[in-house]
Each structure stands twice: as C-alpha cells, then as structure tokens.
KELUMTOR-573825 format. One record per residue (C-alpha): residue number from 1; residue in three letters; chain; x, y, z. Coordinates in pm, 1 decimal. Example, Ala and Ser with C-alpha at 12.3 -4.5 7.8 and 13.67 -1.06 7.14 Angstrom:
<sites>
+-----+-----+----+----------+----------+----------+
|   i |  aa | ch |     east |    north |       up |
+-----+-----+----+----------+----------+----------+
|   1 | ALA |  A |   1230.0 |   -450.0 |    780.0 |
|   2 | SER |  A |   1367.0 |   -106.0 |    714.0 |
+-----+-----+----+----------+----------+----------+
</sites>
This chain:
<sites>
+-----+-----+----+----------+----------+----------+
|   i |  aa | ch |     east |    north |       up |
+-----+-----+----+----------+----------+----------+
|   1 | UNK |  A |   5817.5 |  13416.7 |  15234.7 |
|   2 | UNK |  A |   5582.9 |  13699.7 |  15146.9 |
|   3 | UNK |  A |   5184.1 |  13661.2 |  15109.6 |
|   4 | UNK |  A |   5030.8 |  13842.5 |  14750.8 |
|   5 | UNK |  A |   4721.9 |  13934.6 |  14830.5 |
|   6 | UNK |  A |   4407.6 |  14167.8 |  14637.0 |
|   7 | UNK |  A |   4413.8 |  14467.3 |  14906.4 |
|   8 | UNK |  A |   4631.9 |  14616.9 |  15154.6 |
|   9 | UNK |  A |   4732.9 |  14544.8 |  15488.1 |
|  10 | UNK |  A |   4842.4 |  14807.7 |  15684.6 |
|  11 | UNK |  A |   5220.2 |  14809.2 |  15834.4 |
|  12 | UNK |  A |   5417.0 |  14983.3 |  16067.2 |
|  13 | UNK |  A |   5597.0 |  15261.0 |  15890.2 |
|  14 | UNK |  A |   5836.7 |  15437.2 |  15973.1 |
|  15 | UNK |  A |   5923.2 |  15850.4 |  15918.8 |
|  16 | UNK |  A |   6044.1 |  15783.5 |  15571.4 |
|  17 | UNK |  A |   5734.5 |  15655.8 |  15479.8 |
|  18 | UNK |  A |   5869.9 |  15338.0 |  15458.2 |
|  19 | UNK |  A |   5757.0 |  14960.3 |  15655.2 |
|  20 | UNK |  A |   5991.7 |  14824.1 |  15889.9 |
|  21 | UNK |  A |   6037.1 |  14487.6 |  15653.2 |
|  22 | UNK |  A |   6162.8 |  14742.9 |  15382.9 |
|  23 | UNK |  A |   6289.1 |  15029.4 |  15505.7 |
|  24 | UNK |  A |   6675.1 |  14869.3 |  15553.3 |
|  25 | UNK |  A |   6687.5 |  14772.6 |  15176.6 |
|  26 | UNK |  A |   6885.7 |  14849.1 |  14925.3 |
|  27 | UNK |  A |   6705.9 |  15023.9 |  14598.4 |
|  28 | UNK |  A |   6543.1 |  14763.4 |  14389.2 |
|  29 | UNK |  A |   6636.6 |  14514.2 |  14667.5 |
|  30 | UNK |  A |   6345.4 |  14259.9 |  14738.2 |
|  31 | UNK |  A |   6283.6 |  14069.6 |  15078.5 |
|  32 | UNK |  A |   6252.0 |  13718.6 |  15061.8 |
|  33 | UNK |  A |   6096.5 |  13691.4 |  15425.6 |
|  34 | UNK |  A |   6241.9 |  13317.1 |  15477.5 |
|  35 | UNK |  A |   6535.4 |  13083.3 |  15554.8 |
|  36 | UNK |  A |   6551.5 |  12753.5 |  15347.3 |
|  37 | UNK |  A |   6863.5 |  12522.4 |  15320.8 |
|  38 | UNK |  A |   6960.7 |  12226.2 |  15148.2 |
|  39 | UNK |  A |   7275.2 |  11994.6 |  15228.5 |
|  40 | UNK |  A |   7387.0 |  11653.7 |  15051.0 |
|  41 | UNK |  A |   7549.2 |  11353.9 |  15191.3 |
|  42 | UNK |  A |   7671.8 |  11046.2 |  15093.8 |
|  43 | UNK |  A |   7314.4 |  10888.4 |  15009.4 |
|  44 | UNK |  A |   7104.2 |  11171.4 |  15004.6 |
|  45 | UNK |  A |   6996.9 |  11513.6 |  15084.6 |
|  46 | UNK |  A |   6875.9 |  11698.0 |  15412.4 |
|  47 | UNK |  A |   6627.7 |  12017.1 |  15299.8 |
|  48 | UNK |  A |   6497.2 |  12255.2 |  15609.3 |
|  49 | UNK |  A |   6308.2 |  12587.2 |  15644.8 |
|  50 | UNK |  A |   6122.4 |  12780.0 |  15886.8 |
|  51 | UNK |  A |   5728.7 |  12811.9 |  15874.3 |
|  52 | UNK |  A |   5669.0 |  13208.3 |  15881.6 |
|  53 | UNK |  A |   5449.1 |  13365.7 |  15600.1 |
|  54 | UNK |  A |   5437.5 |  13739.1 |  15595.4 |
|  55 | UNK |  A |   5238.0 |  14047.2 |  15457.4 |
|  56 | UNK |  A |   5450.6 |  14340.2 |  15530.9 |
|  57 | UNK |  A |   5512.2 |  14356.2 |  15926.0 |
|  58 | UNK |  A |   5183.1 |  14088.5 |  15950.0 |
|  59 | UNK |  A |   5258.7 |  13717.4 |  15984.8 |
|  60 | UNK |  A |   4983.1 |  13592.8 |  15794.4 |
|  61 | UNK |  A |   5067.9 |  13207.0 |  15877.3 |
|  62 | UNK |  A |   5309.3 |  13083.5 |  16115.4 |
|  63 | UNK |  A |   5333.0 |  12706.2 |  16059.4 |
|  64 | UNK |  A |   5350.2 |  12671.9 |  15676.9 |
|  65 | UNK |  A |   5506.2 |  12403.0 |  15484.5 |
|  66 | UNK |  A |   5822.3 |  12542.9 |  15257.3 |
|  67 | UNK |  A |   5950.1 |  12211.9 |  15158.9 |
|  68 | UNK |  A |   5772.2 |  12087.6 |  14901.7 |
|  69 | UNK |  A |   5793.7 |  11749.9 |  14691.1 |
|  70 | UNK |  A |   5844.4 |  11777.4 |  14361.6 |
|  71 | UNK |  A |   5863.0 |  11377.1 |  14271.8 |
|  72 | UNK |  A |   5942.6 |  11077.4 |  14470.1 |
|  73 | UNK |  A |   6263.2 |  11160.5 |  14564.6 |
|  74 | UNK |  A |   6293.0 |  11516.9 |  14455.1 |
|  75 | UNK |  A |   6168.7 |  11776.6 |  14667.2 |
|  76 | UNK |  A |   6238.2 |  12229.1 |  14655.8 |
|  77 | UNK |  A |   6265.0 |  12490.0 |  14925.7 |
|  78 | UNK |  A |   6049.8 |  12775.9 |  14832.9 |
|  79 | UNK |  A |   6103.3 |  13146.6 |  14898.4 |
|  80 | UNK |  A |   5993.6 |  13452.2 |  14776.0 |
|  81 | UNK |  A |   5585.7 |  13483.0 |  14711.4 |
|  82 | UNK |  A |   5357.9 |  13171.1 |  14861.7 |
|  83 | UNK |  A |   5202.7 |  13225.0 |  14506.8 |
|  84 | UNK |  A |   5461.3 |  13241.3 |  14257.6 |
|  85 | UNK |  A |   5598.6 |  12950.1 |  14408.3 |
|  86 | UNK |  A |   5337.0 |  12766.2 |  14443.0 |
|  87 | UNK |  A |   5254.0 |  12779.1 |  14102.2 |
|  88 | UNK |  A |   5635.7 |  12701.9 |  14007.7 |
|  89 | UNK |  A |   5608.7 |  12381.0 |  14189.5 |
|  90 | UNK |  A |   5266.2 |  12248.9 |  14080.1 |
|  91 | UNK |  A |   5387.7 |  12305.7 |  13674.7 |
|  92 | UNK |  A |   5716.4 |  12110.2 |  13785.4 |
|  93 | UNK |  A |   5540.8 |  11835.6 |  13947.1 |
|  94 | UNK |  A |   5332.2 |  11809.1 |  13617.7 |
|  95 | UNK |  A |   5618.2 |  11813.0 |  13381.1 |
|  96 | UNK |  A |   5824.3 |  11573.1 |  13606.5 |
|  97 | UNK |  A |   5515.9 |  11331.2 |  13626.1 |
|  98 | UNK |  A |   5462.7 |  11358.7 |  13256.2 |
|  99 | UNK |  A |   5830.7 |  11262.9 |  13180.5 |
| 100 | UNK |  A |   5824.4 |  10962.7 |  13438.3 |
| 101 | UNK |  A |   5526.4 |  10830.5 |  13226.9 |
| 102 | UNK |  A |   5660.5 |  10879.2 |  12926.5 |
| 103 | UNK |  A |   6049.5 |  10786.2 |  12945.9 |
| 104 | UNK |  A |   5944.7 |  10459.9 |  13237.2 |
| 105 | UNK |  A |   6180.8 |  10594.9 |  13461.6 |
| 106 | UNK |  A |   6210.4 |  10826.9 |  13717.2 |
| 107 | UNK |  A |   6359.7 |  11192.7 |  13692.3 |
| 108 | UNK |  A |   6670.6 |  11320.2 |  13793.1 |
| 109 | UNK |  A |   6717.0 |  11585.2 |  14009.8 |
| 110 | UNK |  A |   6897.6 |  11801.8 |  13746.0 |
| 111 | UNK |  A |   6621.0 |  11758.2 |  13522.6 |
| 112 | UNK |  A |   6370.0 |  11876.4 |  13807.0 |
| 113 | UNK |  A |   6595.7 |  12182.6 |  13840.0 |
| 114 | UNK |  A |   6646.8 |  12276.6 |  13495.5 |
| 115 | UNK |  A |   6274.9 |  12312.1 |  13466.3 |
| 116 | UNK |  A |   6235.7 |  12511.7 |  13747.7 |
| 117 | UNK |  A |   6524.4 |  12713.6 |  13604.4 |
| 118 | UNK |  A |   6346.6 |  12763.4 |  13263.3 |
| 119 | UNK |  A |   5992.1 |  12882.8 |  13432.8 |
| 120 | UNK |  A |   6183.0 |  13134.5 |  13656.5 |
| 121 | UNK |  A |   6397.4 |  13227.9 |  13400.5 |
| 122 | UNK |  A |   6128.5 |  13317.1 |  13122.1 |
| 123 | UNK |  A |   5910.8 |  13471.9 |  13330.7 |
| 124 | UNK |  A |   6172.2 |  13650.8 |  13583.7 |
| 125 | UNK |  A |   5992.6 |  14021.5 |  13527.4 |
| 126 | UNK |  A |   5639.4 |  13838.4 |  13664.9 |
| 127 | UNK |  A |   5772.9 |  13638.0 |  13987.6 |
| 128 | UNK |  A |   5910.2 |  13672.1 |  14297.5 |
| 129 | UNK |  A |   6084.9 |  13351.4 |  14361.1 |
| 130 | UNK |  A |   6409.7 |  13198.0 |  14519.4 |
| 131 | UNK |  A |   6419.9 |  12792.4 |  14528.9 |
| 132 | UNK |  A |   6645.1 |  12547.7 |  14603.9 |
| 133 | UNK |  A |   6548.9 |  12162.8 |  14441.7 |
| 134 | UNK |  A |   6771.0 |  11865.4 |  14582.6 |
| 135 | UNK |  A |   6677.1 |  11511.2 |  14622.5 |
| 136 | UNK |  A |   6846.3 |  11190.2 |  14527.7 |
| 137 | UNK |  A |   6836.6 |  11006.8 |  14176.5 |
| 138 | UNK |  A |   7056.8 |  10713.4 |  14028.2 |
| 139 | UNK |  A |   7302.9 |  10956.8 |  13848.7 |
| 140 | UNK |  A |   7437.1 |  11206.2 |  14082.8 |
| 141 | UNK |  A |   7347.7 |  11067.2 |  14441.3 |
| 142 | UNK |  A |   7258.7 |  11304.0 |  14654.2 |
| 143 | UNK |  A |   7216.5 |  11671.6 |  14457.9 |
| 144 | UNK |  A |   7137.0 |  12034.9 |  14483.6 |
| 145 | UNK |  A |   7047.1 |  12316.8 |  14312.2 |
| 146 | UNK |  A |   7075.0 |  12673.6 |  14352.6 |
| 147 | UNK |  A |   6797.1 |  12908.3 |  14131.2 |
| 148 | UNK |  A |   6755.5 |  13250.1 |  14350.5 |
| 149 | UNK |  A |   6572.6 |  13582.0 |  14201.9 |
| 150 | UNK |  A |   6559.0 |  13609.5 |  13838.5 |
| 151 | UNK |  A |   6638.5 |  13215.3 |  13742.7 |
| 152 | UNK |  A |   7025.2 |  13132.6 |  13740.5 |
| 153 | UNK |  A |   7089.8 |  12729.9 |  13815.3 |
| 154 | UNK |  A |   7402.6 |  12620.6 |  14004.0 |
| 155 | UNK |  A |   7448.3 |  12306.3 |  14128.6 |
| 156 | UNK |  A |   7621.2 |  12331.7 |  14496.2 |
| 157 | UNK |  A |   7776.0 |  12191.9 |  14748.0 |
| 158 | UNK |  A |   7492.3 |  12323.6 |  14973.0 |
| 159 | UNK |  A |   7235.7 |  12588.0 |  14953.1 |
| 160 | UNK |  A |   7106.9 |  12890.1 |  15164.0 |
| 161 | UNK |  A |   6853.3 |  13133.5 |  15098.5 |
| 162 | UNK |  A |   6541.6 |  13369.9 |  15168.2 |
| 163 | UNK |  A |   6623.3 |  13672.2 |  15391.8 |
| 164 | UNK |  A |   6744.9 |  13479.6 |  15700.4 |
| 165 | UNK |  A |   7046.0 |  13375.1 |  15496.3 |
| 166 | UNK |  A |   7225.4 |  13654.1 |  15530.6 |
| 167 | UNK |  A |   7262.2 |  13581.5 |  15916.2 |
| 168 | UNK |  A |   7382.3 |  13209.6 |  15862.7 |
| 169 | UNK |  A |   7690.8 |  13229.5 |  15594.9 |
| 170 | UNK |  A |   7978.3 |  13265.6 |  15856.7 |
| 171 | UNK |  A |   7789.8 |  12959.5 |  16068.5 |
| 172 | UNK |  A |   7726.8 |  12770.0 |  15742.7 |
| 173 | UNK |  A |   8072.9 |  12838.7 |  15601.5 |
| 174 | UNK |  A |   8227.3 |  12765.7 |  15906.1 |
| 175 | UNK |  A |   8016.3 |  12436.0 |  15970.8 |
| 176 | UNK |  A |   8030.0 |  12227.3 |  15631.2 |
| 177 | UNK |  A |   8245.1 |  12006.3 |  15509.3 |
| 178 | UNK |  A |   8254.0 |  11786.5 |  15218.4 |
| 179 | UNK |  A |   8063.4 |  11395.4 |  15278.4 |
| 180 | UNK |  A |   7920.0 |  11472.1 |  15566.9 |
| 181 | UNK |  A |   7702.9 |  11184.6 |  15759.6 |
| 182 | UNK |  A |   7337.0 |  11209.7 |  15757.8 |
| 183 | UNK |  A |   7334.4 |  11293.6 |  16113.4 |
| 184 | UNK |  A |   7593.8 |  11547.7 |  16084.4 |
| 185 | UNK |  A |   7388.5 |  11710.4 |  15734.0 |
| 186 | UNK |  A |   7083.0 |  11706.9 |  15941.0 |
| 187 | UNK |  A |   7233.8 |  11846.4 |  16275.4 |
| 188 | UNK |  A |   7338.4 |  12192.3 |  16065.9 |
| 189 | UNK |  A |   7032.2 |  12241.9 |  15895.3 |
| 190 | UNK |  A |   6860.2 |  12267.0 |  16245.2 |
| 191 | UNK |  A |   7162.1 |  12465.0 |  16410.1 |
| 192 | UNK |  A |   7162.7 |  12721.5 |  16097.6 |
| 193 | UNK |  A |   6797.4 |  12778.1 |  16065.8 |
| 194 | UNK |  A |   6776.4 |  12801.4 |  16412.1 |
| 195 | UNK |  A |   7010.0 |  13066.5 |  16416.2 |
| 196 | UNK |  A |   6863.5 |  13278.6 |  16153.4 |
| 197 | UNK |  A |   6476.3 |  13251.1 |  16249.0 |
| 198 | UNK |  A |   6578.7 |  13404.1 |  16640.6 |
| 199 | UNK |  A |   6745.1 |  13729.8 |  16429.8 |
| 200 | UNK |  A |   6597.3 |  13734.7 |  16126.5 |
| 201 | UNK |  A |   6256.1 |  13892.8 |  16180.6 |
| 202 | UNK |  A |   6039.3 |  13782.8 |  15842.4 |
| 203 | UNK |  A |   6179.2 |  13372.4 |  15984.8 |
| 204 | UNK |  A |   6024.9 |  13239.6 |  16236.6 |
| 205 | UNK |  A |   5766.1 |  12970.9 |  16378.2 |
| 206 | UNK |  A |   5871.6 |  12621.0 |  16376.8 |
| 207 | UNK |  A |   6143.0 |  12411.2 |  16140.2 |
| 208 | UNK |  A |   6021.1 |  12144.9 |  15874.9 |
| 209 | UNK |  A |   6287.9 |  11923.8 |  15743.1 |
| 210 | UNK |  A |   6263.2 |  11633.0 |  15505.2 |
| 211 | UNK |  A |   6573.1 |  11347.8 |  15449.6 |
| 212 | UNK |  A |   6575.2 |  11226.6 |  15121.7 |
| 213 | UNK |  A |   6758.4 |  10862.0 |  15038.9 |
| 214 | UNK |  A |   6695.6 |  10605.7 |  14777.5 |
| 215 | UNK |  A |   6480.5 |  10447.8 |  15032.3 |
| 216 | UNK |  A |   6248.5 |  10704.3 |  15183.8 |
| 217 | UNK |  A |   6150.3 |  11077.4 |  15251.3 |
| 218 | UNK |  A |   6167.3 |  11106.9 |  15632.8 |
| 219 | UNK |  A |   5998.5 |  11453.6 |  15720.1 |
| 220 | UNK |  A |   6078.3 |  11604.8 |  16078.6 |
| 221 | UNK |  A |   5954.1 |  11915.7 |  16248.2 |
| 222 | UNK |  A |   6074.1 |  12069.1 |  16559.8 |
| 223 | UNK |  A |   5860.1 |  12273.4 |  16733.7 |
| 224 | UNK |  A |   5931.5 |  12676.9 |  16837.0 |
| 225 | UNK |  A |   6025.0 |  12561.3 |  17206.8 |
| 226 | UNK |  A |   6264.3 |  12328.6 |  17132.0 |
| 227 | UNK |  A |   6489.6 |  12481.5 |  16847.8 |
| 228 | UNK |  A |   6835.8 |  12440.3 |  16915.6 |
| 229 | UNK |  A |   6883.7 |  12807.8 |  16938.0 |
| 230 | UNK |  A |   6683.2 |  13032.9 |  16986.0 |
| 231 | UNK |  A |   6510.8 |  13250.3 |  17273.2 |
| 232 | UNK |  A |   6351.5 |  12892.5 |  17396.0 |
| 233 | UNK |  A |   6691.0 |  12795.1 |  17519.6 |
| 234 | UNK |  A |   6800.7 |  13155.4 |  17643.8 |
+-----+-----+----+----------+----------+----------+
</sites>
C-alpha cells in the first residue's frame, strides 16, 4: 500500500533515473505495495494482509491495519493508496449503514461489493485502488469479491492481491481446495502472506487477519518474529 502525500520524499534511484519500487515495471504498470487475501469456508470467510505502508523506497508505517470492516459481518482488504481507500471504505460503510436502516435487515456481501465496484468504477481515472470485500450474509454463506485497478467485480473462489501477489499464485494455486475447514482457510492465509511479505519488498511488518462467521469477527495478528515463514524462522 502506497502513502499520497503533499511533497516529496526522496528515494533511492537508480541510473535510469528511476526508484527501486519502480524501476522493474512495466509502462503504465502501477505498484500496489501490499499482499491481501481472502478465502471462504463452509460458514464464513478468513481475510489477511500484511501491515507495511510505503512512500517510494520509505516505509512510512509498519503496523497498519488493511482489513477493514465494512458492516457487521462484511469486512475489505485494501490496497493501492491508504487514501483512496480509505475514502472507498468510509462511503461504503455509509451506504451499507443507510440501507440496513432503511430495508431492517442487514446487507449482503454482494451488495457491499457492488458498491465498492460502482465508486471504483466511476471514478477509476482518480484512484489508485485494489480491494477485496468478503464476509458472511444469509444468502451466499461465506463470499468474496474480487475489484482490482480500474473497478471490475468477480466473485471468487478466493482472492489475492497488492504487489506481493505475484509471489504467492503457484503456493495459493497449489494450496486451495474447495470447502475447506476454518482451520485449514486460516492456516493458508498465514502460510501465503508469509511467503510473499519475506520476498516481496513493499510487504512487510506483521499479519492482521479477521474470521468472519454468523456468530462473530475474530481478529488475529501475528507478530514479525513469529510468521510462519519468513527470515524469523531461517
């Protein structure tokens, strides 16, 4: 996740002129600077990122919080800008409040993406922002959806993104399998981030997860020194 800020910071370039966060990319290719995740099972949803916020080559915050809830039992993953998306979750939190009062029920989680979907969508040449939304709601179960850079909405069977995904598709791929357990949902989401934060360099610090069921949100966080990969267990 990248920082916007009013000045500049400086950064480490190299010959070409270029930072070392951008120098690798593609033209018109954007950095993310993040891992976030998102797996259902039967009776919910497990949702994990890593904590690093960036400005160029300078981590501006190490231990924020990328997981985000949306409504009681609908939460999103946020990459991209800190900004953008933090202003893309505090208009869906209104909306989705605003509907619960007005229909006496709560949300669904496809409703809580579609929204997200239109903001991104309509204003795709003004943001930077990737986001996953899952949770669980009386329709679907356990749910997640997909809306990376410029505001497509797929619904999935699970969800990677942010720059440290790139690392984690063979693991993730390889991993997964349809109704998994809680324990086995929540397992991967540590093993994969894990995986990307020690060689993704814009992931890093700490991983916050959250478990969403029809009873509770249970948020975790495991500390840098006790990932389950990572130069802590080298």
């Amino acid at each position: 996740m990248s920082m916007s800020a009013g000045y500049s910071m400086p950064q480490q370039m190299a010959h070409d002129g270029k930072s070392a966060e951008t120098r690798n990319l593609r033209p018109n290719e954007l950095s993310t600077g993040t891992t976030i995740m998102a797996i259902p099972f039967e009776g919910g949803v497990v949702m994990g990122a890593d904590s690093r916020v960036s400005t160029g080559s300078y981590v501006a915050n190490r231990v924020s919080d990328k997981v985000a809830q949306l409504h009681d039992r609908i939460w999103c993953c946020r990459s991209g800008s800190a900004a953008d998306t933090q202003a893309l979750t505090d208009y869906v939190k209104h909306y989705l409040a605003s509907l619960a009062i007005e229909t006496g029920r709560r949300p669904t989680v496809k409703t809580a993406a579609h929204l997200m979907r239109r903001l991104c969508y309509e204003n795709k040449d003004r943001l930077l922002a990737g986001v996953i939304v899952g949770g669980w709601d009386p329709v679907d179960g356990g749910s997640v959806y997909n809306i990376p850079l410029g505001g497509t909405c797929i619904k999935m069977p699970f969800a990677i993104g942010g720059s440290g995904s790139t690392y984690i598709y063979g693991l993730t791929d390889s991993e997964f399998k349809e109704n998994m357990t809680r324990d086995e949902a929540l397992t991967l989401v540590k093993k994969a981030i894990s995986h990307a934060m020690a060689r993704d360099g814009s992931s890093g610090g700490i991983i916050r997860t959250v478990t969403v069921t029809e009873e509770s949100n249970d948020r975790e966080f495991i500390p840098g020194n006790q990932l389950p990969y990572g130069p802590a267990g080298w």
